[in-house]
ZAMARGU-4260 file (C-alpha; in steps of 0.2 Angstrom, whole numbers, plus 5000, padded with zeros to 4 digits):
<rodrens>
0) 4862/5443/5128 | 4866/5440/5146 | 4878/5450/5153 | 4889/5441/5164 | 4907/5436/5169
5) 4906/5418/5175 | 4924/5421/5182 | 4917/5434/5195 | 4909/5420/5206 | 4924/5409/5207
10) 4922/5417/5227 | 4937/5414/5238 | 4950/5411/5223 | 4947/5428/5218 | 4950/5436/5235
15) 4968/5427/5235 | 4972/5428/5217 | 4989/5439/5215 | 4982/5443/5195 | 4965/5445/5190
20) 4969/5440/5173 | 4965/5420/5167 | 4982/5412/5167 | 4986/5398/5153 | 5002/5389/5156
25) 5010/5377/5142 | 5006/5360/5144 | 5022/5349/5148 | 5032/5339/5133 | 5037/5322/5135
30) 5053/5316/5125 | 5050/5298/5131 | 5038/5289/5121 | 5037/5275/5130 | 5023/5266/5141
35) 5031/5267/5158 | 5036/5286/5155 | 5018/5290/5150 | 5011/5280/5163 | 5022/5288/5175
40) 5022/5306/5172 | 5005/5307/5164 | 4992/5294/5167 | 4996/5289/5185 | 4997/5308/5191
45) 4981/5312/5183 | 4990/5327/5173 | 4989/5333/5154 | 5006/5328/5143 | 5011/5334/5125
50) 5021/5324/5113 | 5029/5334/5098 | 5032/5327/5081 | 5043/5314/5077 | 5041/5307/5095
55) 5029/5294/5087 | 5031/5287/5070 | 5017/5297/5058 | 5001/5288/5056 | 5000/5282/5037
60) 4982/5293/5037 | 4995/5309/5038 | 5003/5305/5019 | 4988/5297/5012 | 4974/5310/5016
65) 4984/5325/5016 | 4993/5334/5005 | 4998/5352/5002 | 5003/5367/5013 | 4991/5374/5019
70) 4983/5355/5021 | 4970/5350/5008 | 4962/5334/5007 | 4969/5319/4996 | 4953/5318/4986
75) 4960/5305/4973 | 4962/5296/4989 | 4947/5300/4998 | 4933/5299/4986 | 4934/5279/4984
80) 4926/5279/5001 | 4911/5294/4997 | 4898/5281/5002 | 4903/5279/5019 | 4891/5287/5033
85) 4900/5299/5044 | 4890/5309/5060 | 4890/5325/5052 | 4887/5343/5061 | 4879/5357/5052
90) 4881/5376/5059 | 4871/5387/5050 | 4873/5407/5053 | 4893/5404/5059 | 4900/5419/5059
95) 4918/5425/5066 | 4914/5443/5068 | 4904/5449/5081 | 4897/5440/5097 | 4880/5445/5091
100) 4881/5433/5075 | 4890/5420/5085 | 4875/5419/5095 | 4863/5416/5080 | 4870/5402/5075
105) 4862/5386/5073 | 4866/5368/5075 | 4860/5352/5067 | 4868/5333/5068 | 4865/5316/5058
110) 4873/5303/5047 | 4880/5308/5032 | 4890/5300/5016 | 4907/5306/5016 | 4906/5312/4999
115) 4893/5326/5005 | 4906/5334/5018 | 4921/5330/5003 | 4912/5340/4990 | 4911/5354/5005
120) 4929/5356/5010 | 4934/5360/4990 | 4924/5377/4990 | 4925/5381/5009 | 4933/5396/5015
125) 4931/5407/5032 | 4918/5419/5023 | 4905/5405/5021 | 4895/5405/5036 | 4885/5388/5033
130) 4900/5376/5041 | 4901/5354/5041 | 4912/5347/5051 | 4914/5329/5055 | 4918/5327/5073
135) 4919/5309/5082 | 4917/5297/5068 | 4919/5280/5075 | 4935/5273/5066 | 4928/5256/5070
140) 4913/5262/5059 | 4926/5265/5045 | 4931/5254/5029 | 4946/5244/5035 | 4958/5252/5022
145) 4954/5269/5033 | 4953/5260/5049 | 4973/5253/5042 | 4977/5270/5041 | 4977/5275/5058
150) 4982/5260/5069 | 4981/5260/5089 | 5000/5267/5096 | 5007/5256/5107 | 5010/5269/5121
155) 4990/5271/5122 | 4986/5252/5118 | 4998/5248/5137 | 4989/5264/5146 | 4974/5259/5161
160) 4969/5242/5159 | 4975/5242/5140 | 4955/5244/5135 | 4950/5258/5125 | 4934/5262/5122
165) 4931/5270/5105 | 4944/5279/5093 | 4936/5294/5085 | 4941/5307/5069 | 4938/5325/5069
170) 4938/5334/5052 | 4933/5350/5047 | 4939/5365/5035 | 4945/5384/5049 | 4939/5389/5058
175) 4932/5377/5067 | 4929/5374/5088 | 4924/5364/5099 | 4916/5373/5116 | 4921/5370/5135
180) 4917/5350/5139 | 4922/5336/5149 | 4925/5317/5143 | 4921/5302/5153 | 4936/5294/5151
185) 4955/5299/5150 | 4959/5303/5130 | 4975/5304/5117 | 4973/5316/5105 | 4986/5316/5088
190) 4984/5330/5076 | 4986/5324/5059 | 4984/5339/5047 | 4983/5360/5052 | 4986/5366/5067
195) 4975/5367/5084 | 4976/5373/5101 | 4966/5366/5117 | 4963/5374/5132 | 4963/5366/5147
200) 4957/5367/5165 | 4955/5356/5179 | 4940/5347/5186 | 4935/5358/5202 | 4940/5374/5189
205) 4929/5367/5176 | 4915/5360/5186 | 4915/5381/5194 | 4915/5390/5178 | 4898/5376/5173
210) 4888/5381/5188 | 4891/5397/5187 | 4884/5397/5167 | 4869/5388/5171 | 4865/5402/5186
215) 4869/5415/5173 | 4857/5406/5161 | 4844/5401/5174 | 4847/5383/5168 | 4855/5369/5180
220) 4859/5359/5167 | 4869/5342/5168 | 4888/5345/5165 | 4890/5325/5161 | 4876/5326/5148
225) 4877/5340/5137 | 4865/5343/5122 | 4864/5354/5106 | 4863/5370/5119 | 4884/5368/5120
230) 4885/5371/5101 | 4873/5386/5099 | 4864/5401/5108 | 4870/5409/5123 | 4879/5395/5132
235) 4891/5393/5118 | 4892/5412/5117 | 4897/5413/5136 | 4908/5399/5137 | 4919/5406/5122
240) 4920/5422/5130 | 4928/5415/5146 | 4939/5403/5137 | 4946/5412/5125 | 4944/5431/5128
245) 4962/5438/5131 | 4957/5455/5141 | 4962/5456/5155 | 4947/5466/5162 | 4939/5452/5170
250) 4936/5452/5189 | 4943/5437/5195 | 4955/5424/5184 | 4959/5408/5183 | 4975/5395/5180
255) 4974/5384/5163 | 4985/5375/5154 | 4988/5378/5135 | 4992/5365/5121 | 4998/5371/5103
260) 4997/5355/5093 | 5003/5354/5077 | 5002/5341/5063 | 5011/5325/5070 | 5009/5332/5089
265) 4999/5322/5102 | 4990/5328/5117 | 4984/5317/5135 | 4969/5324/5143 | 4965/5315/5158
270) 4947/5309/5163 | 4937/5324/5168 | 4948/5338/5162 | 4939/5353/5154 | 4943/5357/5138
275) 4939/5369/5122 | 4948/5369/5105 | 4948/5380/5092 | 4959/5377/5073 | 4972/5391/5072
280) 4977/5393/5055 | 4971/5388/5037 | 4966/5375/5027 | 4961/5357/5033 | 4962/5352/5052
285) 4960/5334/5058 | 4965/5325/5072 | 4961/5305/5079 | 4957/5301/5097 | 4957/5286/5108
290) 4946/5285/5124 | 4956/5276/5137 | 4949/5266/5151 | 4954/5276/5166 | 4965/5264/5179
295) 4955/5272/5194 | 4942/5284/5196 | 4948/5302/5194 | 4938/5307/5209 | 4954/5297/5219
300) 4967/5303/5210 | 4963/5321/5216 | 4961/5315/5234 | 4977/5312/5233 | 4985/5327/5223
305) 4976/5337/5238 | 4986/5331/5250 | 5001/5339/5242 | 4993/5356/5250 | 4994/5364/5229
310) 4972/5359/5227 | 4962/5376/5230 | 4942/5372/5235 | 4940/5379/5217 | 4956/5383/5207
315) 4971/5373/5204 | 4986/5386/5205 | 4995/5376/5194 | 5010/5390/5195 | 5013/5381/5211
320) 5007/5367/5210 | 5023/5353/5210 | 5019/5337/5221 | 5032/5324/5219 | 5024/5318/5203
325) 5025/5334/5196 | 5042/5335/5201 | 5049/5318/5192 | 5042/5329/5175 | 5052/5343/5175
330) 5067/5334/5165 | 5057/5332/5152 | 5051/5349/5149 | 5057/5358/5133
</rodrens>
């Protein structure tokens, strides 16, 4: 195992930070669920946003699929569609205990009916260690009964140029994760069973904590294209560590924001935006994501948040970071 904390070569941050500890700040709540507020104090600004429920009427998947506290699947509902090809991941070896076993574990991906991973979640529980999880199913790639069950929200259908690119499903049985990535395109995330919570950093952050893993590794890896070395081995190992360790012993920290979403809540991540999630409590977790075309490139849009004077060479310090279109925001903080 390679013995290394990425955040020690964040260089000149570390030397101004007041705290050494990695900072996570709650992502902003929007009231407004409108177009031109999104739009406005989310899209436009290139900055993460957080709905909570009832701020969008609930998909019809979240009373159809689900049922139960903790979630379980609506199998009387579900198993009419068994034949249906889902991508399906495989981690074999999981194990929540030690870094060590983490680190063993393997990952395989293919196509898979739906009945397969069904037949999984009914005797799935933390202690098994050979884990499915179904993670960006196409919804256009679903029966249209499912694809009727989570329809396009208007708020996301007016964003950009009003294109979206594909609409994904994730579904899996805690814990489940998903390490430190970036998307191509901006993306609007709405939890529809369990509870999840995604960690967040900005592109210069995210692009330093990458680098930094591949010279830990020996690797110089793409950080557009990213392989099956993500989801096992080292790599994942590493990245965990630096999202989602809590100690405080590290030597240099950095600012992140922090999103709790429960079922019904829905999350914006810009274009380029780092992020990991992890499922935080029992039973079935599932969430459905548009990719939004972007309006401009993201590139642009931090041109212009530099000039605000708040854009560190490699750290955003989001705890003083406000430019204008920050500001126009705070109202609708909770």
């Amino acid at each position: 195992m390679t013995s290394f904390r990425l955040a020690s070569r964040i260089g000149r941050s570390c030397a101004r930070a007041v705290s050494t500890a990695t900072t996570w700040r709650p992502v902003t709540a929007l009231r407004d669920d409108s177009p031109e507020t999104f739009q406005l104090h989310a899209f436009d600004c290139h900055v993460p946003a957080q709905w909570h429920k009832g701020s969008f009427p609930d998909l019809p998947a979240v009373y159809k699929w689900f049922c139960n506290t903790p979630p379980s699947f609506n199998y009387a509902y579900l198993d009419r569609f068994g034949d249906t090809l889902v991508p399906l991941e495989f981690t074999s070896g999981h194990s929540t205990s030690t870094p060590d076993k983490r680190a063993e574990a393997k990952f395989r991906h293919g196509e898979a009916p739906l009945h397969i991973f069904l037949e999984w979640t009914r005797v799935a529980s933390p202690e098994i260690s050979d884990r499915f999880y179904i993670a960006q199913a196409p919804i256009s790639k679903l029966p249209s009964e499912l694809q009727d069950d989570l329809p396009l929200p208007e708020l996301v259908a007016k964003a950009g140029r009003g294109d979206v690119y594909d609409s994904s499903i994730w579904l899996g049985v805690s814990p489940t994760y998903t390490p430190l990535h970036r998307d191509p395109n901006p993306n609007f995330y709405s939890q529809l069973a369990g509870q999840k919570t995604v960690r967040l950093v900005a592109p210069p952050t995210g692009d330093a904590i990458f680098r930094n893993l591949q010279v830990a590794l020996g690797e110089n890896r793409s950080a557009t294209f990213r392989g099956m070395e993500m989801m096992e081995g080292q790599e994942r190992s590493l990245l965990e560590a630096e999202v989602w360790s809590n100690t405080e012993s590290r030597d240099c920290g950095f600012t992140g924001l922090e999103a709790v979403l429960e079922a019904g809540d829905s999350l914006f991540i810009p274009q380029g935006w780092w992020h990991s999630v992890k499922s935080t409590t029992e039973g079935i977790t599932a969430s459905v994501g548009p990719a939004i075309s972007p309006i401009i490139n993201f590139v642009s849009n931090w041109g212009c948040l530099r000039q605000t004077g708040g854009f560190d060479d490699v750290d955003i310090a989001l705890s003083g970071f406000n430019p204008p279109s920050l500001q126009r925001r705070e109202q609708y903080d909770e």
